[in-house]
N, C-alpha and C positions, 0 to 999 in steps of 0.2 A: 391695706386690709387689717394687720394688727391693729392698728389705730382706733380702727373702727370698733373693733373687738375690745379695748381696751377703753374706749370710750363707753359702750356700751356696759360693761362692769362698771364704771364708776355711776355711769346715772344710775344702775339699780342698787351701790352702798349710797350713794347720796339720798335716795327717796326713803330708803330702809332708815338711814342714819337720821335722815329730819323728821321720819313718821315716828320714832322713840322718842327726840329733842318734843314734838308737839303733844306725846302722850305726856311725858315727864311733866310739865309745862300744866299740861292740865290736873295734876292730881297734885302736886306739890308747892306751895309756897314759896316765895321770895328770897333765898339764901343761900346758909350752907348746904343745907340736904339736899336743894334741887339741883346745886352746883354740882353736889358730889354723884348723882344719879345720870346729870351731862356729862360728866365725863369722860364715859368712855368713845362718846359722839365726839368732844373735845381730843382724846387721843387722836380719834381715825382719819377726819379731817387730814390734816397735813400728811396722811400716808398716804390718800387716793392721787393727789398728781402724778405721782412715783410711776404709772401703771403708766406712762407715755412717754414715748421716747424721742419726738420732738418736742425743741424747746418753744416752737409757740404753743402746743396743746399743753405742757408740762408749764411755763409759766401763766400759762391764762390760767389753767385751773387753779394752779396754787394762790393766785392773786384773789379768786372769785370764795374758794374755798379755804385755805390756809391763812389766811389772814380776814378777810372780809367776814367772811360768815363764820368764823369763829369771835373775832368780838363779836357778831352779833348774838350768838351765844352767848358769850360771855355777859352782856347787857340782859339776857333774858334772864339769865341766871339771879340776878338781881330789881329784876322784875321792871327792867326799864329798855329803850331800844324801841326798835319794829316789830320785833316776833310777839305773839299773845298768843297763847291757847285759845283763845277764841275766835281765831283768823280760820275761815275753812282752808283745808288739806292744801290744796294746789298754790292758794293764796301765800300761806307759811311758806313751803317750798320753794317759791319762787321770792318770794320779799328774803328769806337767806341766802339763800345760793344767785339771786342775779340783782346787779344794782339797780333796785329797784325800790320805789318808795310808796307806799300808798298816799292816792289823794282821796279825798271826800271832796264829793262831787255835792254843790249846792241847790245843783238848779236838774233840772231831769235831760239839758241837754247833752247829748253823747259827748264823751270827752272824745279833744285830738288824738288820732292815731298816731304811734311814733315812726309809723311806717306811709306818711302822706309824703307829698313832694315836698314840702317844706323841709322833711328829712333825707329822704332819697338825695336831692341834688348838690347839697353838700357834700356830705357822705361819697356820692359820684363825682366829684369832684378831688377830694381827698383820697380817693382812692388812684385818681387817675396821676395824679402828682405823686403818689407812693411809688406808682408803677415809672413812673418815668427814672426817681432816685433811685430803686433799684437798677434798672436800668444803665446810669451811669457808674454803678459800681463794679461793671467790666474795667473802668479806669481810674479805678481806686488805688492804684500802685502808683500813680502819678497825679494823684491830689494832695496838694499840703495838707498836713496831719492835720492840722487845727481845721483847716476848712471841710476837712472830712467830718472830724468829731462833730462840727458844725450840722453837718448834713444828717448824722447819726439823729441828731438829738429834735430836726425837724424827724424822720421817721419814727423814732417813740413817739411823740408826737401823732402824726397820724397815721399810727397803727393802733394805739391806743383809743385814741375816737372811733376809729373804724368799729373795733373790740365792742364799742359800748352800743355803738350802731346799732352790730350785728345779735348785743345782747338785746336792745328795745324791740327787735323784730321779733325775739323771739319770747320775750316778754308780752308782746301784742295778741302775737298767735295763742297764747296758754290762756292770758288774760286780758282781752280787749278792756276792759269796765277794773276801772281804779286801779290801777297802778300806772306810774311813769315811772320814766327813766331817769334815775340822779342822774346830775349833767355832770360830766368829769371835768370840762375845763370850761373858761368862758374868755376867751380871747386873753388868754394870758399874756401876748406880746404887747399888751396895752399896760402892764403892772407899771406901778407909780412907785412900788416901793414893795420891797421885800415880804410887808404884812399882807400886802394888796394878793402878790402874786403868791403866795403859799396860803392864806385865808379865806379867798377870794373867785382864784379864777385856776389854780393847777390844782391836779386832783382834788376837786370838791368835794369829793364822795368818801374819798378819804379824809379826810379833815371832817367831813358830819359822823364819821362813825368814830374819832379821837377827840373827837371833842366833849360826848358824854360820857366816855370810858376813859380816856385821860386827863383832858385839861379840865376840866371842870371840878372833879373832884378834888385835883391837888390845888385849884388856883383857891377853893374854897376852903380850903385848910394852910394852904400854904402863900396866896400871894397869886397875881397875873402871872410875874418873872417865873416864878417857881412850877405855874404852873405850863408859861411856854416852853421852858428849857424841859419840863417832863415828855411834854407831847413830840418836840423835835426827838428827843434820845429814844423814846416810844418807837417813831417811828423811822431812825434810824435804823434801830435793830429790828425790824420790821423787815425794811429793805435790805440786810444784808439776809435775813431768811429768803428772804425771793431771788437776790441773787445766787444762793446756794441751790436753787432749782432750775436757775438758768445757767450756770457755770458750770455744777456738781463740783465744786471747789472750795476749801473751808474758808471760810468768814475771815477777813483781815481786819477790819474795823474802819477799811478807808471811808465806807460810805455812811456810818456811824458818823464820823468824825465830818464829813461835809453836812449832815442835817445838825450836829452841834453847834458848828461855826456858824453856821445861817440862825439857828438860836439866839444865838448871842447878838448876832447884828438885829433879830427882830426886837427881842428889847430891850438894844440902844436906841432903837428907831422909836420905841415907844414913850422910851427920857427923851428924847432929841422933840418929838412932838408935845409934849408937856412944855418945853422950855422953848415952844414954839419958832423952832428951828425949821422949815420944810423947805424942800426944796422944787423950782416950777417944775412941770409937767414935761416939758421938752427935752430936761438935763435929767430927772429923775428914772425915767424911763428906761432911755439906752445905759442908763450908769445900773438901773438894777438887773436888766438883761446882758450885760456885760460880768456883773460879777455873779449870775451864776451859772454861765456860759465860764470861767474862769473857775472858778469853783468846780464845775461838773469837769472840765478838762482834768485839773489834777487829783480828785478824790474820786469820783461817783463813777468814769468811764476806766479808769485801771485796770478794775478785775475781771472785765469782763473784755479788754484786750489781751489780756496775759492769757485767761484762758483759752481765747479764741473763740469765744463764743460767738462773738459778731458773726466770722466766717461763717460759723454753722448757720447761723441767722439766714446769712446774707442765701447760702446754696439752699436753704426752706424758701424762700422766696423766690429765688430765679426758679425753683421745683415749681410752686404753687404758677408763676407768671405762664411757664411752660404750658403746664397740662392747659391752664386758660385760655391759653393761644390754640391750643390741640383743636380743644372745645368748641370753639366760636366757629374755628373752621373747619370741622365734621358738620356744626351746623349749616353753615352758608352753605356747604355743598351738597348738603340733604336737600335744605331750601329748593338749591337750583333745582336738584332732579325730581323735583316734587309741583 
């Protein structure tokens, strides 16, 4: 019930907070002064997660709002991005606040809903395989570490899809007519190479909103290299703010230091392909899912075993699988008596 209540404050400072960002927006020009007028929408942002006290409602929103939709701020500020003043009310609000992209529709027929079976049966899918990994994590004291982190890391995995799912649903329902869903991944387990799988196919949606607020700017002043090593450190320190919303734990720099590393090997990978070095498809594959499987074991999963947050994760989970199980069977047994 707080939850609810605490959810329910944040969509009314979020509607409050984007209805100024779209006034601002429309009376002021491209720069400093509009910058300095977002602002204080710029401050509040990253204070509304704080209002929940579990860590999936506390880190989704911080992901949706504290980072996402503050660059996109930040890009409107400068008069580039998604958001216009000229996007009606509901349109703005949701093209900031849910990954969402407008399309312009060519032709007058209806666009696909992101809520058809094309989307459902995956999704139900992915969810059923959630529930089963939860599931085995009653015998999580007796899985080797590593095949555990393993398991961790298909779960962010699809939970995070589920996340975007359950955002296109609800993107659907606000706005049937022009807008989709960014797709967050696209069969990442197929990455060829390090570019492939961070450019490509993991967090895409992240990577389209860094790439006009980061890499582009520095690579055009500065160089490719200069501007991928900006965007990995970007969004290093990016992720070590979201894990401080998932942990409440201060910032180490491990997870910094694993999007550096992966830097660095994207453009080696970028000389290595100039001097037409590549390697086939069948060794390139397991070799790049292997070392960030190796990579995420000793930098990216650390701090959020130390904290224990997994734990808390893991008991939000058997909670939510719980009441589902409650659920389905109050139903069936109305069903029956009905």
């Amino acid at each position: 019930m707080e939850e609810l209540k605490a959810a329910g404050k944040v969509v009314l400072w979020v509607i409050a907070a984007m209805a100024g960002a779209r006034f601002v927006a429309s009376r002021t020009k491209p720069g400093r002064l509009r910058f300095l007028f977002l602002l204080p929408v710029v401050c509040l942002l990253p204070f509304l997660p704080m209002h929940f006290s579990t860590i999936h409602l506390r880190s989704i929103s911080a992901f949706f709002l504290a980072w996402l939709a503050l660059f996109k701020l930040f890009l409107l500020s400068a008069g580039s991005g998604p958001l216009s003043a000229d996007l009606p009310f509901f349109t703005f609000l949701a093209s900031a606040t849910l990954p969402v992209k407008l399309v312009h529709q060519k032709s007058p027929q209806k666009p696909k809903n992101p809520t058809t079976t094309a989307l459902f049966l995956p999704s139900a899918a992915k969810a059923a395989l959630l529930s089963v990994l939860i599931s085995c994590y009653r015998f999580k004291d007796t899985i080797h570490p590593y095949l555990l982190l393993s398991i961790y890391s298909i779960h962010v995995y699809l939970a995070l899809d589920l996340v975007l799912a359950a955002a296109a649903v609800v993107a659907s329902l606000l706005l049937p007519r022009g807008l989709q869903l960014e797709p967050q991944f696209d069969a990442p387990y197929l990455s060829a190479s390090l570019t492939d799988f961070w450019g490509r196919r993991w967090n895409i949606m992240v990577s389209a909103i860094l790439r006009p607020s980061v890499y582009l700017p520095v690579r055009n002043r500065c160089g490719r290299p200069a501007g991928v090593l900006a965007t990995f450190f970007v969004s290093g320190l990016m992720h070590e703010f979201m894990f401080w919303y998932l942990t409440l734990a201060p910032p180490t720099g491990e997870v910094t230091a694993f999007f550096a590393i992966h830097a660095v090997c994207v453009v080696a990978e970028a000389v290595a392909r100039r001097l037409g070095w590549r390697l086939p498809a069948p060794v390139a594959t397991p070799l790049t899912l292997g070392f960030v499987a190796a990579t995420g074991f000793w930098l990216f999963f650390p701090p959020i075993l130390r904290s224990r947050a997994d734990e808390a994760v893991l008991t939000e989970c058997s909670a939510v699988l719980a009441f589902t199980a409650a659920a389905v069977t109050k139903i069936l047994e109305w069903g029956r008596l009905t």
